[in-house]
N, C-alpha and C positions, 0 to 999 in steps of 0.2 A: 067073251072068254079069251081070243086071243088080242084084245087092247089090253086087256087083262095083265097080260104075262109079259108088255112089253117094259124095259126098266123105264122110269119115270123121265129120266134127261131126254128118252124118244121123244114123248109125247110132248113135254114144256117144253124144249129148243129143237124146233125142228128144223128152224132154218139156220141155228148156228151149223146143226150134224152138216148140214145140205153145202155149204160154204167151206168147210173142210176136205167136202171130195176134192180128190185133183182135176177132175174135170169141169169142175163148176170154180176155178180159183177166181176167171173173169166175170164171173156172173155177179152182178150189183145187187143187192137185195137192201130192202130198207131197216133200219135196227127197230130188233123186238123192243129193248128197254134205252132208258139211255146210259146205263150204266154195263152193259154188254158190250164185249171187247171186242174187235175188227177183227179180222186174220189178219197177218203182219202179211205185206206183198216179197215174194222174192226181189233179190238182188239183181237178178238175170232177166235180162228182156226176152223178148220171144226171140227176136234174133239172136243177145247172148247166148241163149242154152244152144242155138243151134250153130253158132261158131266155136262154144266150147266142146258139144259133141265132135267137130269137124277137125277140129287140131285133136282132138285127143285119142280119135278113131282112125286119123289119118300119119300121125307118128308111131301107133302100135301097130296101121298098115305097112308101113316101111320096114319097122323093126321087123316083122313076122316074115316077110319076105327075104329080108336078107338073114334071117337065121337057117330058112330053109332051103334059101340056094349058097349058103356057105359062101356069101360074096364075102372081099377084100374091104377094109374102110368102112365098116358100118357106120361112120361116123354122120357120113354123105344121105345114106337111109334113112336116119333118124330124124337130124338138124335139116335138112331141106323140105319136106311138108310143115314140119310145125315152123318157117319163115314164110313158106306160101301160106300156108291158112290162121297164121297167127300174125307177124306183124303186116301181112294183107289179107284185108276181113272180102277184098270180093274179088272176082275171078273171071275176066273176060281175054278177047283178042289182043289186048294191048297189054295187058300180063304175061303172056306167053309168050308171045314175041321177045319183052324184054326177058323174061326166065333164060327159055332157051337159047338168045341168041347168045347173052352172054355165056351162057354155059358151053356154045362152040366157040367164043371166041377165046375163052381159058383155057381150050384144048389149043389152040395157037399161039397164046402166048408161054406159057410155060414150057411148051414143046422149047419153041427159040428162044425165050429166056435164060433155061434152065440147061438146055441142049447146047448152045454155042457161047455161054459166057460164066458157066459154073465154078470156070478155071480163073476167071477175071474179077473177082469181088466187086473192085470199083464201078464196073462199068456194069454189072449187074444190079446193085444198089440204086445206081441212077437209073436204070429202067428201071428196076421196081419204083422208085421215086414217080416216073411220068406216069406207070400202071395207076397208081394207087391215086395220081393228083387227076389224072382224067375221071377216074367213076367219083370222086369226092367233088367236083365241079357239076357232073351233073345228078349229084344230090341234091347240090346248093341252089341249083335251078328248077329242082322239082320235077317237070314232066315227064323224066328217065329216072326220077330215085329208085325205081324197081333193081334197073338194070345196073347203078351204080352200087348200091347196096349189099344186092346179091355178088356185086362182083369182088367188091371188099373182100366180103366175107369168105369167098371162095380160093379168091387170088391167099388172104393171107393160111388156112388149111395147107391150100397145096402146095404152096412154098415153104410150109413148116416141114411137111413130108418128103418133099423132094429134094430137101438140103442135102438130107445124110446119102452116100454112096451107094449103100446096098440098099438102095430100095428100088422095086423096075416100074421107071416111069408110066410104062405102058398101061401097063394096070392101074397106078392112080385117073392117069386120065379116064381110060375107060370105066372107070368105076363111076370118075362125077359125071360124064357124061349118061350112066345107065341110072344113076340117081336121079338125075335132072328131069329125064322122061320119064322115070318112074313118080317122082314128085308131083309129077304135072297131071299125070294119067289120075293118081291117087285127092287132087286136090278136085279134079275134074267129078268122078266119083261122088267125092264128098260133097260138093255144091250139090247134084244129083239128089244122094239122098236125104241131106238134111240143108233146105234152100232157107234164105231170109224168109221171113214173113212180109217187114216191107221193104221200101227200097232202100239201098241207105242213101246218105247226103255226103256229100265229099266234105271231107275239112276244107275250112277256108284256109285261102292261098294267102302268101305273104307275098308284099310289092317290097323287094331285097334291094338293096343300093348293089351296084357294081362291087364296092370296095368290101362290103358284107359277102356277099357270095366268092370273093378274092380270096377273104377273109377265114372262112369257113372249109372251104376248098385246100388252104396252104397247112392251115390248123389240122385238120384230117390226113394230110399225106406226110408231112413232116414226120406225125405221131405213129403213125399205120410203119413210116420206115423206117422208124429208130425202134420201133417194136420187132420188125424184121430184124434189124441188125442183131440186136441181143438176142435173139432166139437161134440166131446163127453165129453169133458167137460163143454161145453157151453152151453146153450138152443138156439140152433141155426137153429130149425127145417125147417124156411121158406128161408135158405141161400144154398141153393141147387148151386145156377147159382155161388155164393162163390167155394162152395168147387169144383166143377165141374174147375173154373176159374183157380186154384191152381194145379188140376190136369191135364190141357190139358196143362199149358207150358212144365209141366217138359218130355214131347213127344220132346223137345230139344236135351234133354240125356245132361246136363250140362247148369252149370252156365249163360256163356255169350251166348249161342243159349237162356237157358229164358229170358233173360235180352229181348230183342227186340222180342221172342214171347209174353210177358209180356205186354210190350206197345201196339201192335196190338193186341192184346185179350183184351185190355182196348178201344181201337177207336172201337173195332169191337160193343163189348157188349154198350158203349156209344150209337153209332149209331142204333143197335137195342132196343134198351129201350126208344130215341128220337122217334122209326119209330112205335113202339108198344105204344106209347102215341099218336101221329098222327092219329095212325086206331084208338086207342079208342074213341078220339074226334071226329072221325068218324063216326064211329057205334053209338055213343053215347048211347044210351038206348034201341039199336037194337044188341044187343051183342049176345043176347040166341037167332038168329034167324039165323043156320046154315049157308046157302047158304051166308050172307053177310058176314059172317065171315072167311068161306072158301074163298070167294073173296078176301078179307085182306091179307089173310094168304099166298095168293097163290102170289102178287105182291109184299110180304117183299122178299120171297123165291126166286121170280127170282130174283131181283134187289143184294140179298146177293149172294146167287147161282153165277151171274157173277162176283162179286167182288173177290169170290172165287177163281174161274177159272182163272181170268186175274193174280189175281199175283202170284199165283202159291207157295204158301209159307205155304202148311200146315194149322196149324193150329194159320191162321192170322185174319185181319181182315175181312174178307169174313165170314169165320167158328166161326168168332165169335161171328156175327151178326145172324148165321144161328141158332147157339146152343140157343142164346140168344131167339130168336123169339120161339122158341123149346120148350124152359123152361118154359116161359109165356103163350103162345097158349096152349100147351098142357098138363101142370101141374098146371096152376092157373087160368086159364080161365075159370068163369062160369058166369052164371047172376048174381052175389048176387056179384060177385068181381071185384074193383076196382082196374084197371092194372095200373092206373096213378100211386099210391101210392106203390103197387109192385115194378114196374120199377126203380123209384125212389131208394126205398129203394135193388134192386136187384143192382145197380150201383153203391153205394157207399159204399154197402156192399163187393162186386168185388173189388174195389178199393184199398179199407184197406186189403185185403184178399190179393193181388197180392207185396202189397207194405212189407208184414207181410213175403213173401213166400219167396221174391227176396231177403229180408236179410238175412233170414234165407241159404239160399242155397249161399249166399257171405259166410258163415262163415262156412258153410262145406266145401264148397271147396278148402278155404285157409285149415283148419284142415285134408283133405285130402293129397292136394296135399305136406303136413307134411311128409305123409309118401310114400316111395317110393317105396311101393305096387300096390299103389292107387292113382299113382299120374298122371296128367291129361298135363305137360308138353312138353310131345315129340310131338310131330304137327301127327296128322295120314298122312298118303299117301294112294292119292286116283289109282287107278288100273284099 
């Protein structure tokens, strides 16, 4: 009686039903006919889904915290767990070390940078100059890119913020400083809850010629300070996702890697500034009502989150979309502000921003590779 009543697909495919559960996706079974179709495998490894939960659980952990303690700088909240657990997929003692030291040592450079030579342009330029060619050196070297990296990214933020007058340094600092531990704490956490399955493998190392690493180093800092310059000679104060834009390709270490980070940091931030108009027309006039907004926040985040993961390419269009959403959520988002017209204006401000950077770095690097110091034509080998 009750084989009876069961529908007919139960009984003839039982082991297709059984291969569909999500629990059984790893389970091998042998085909009923041979004309019976496979389940197609996800995209996502077992570690991907657990690195795309970890950025994307651990950027709506920052964002939620800094909405509920009403911190300064969201910007800091947002964009610092998704660099620790997005463009570094693992998280031990030698991560942290470099996280935080750099994040005390930007609390001392910018103090004296910004503090004793604000009034002196030239002679601040040139330190930002040595700033920016010291952490771009040891990117070029690898076994510090953490700490170079992060420092870039950092140094260029808070020298975007600390140009203008009225703004109290004190509070920038202490802000990145209390992101930095919140970052770490939160990235900590997320390994915690959702760990690899195995172990990973390091990328293989490249054996760099002296003049490549010169090379890569001069390319990065020249570009990083002519990006400063204009943003401080400009009133550019609401182009944040710009100069951020300019600064994550050159994480390339040269020309033609910016060249195609360049394009996917323009699909990524596109895509995010479309998705972050979407939730606004959403929300519509429900924007200042948390829980909806962290709802929003939390479906741009997985949805970038796996684009991240699947292509595996740094700082593409995944991370571009994530930083994107980053900027906006948690540096311009309030009630009184309208994200349509940000967005907007954050896109084609990127744009011209990227299109500005990529010439510029074409014409360093022909002027580099001039000289045969610094010159960028012998192919590395990889080891």
């Amino acid at each position: 009686m009750f084989i009876n009543r069961l529908p007919a697909s139960f009984t003839k495919r039982p082991r297709a039903l059984f291969t569909k559960l999500p629990w059984a996706s790893s389970t091998k079974l042998p085909r009923a006919s041979s004309g019976q179709q496979q389940p197609k495998a996800s995209k996502l490894s077992d570690n991907g889904l657990r690195q795309c939960l970890r950025i994307a659980v651990g950027a709506w952990l920052g964002f939620l915290i800094s909405q509920l303690m009403h911190w300064n700088y969201g910007v800091f909240f947002t964009v610092f767990p998704m660099f620790l657990l997005g463009i570094i997929p693992v998280f031990n003692a030698h991560v942290v070390r470099q996280f935080l030291g750099n994040a005390c040592l930007n609390v001392v450079e910018i103090s004296l940078v910004v503090g004793l030579t604000q009034h002196l342009p030239v002679v601040m330029t040139g330190l930002v100059f040595l700033m920016f060619l010291g952490r771009f050196t040891l990117m070029a070297r690898g076994p510090l890119f953490v700490f170079g990296a992060n420092g870039v990214l950092t140094l260029s933020i808070m020298l975007h913020f600390a140009s203008y007058p009225d703004l109290d340094l004190f509070d920038l600092l202490a802000s990145n400083s209390v992101a930095s531990l919140l970052a770490v704490a939160i990235a900590a956490l997320m390994h915690w809850l959702f760990p690899d399955v195995t172990p990973r493998q390091p990328p293989p190392r490249q054996a760099k010629t002296a003049a490549l690493k010169r090379h890569q180093a001069l390319i990065g800092a020249l570009t990083a300070t002519l990006s400063f310059l204009v943003f401080q000679l400009l009133d550019l104060r609401d182009s944040l996702s710009a100069q951020m834009a300019t600064i994550l390709i050159l994480f390339a270490l040269g020309y033609h890697g910016a060249r195609m980070s360049a394009w996917r940091r323009a699909i990524g931030t596109l895509l995010g500034c479309n998705l972050a108009l979407v939730l606004q027309l959403v929300l519509f006039t429900k924007s200042d009502h948390l829980l909806l907004v962290l709802l929003a926040y939390a479906i741009g985040l997985l949805l970038f989150a796996r684009e991240h993961v699947i292509e595996n390419a740094g700082s593409g269009i995944g991370f571009g979309g994530l930083t994107t959403l980053g900027i906006l959520f948690g540096q311009y988002l309030r009630p009184d502000q309208d994200l349509v017209v940000d967005a907007v204006y954050r896109f084609s401000s990127m744009c011209v921003a990227l299109l500005v950077t990529l010439a510029v770095m074409a014409v360093l690097h022909r002027l580099l590779d001039l000289w045969p110091a610094a010159s960028s034509r012998e192919a590395p080998r990889t080891s």
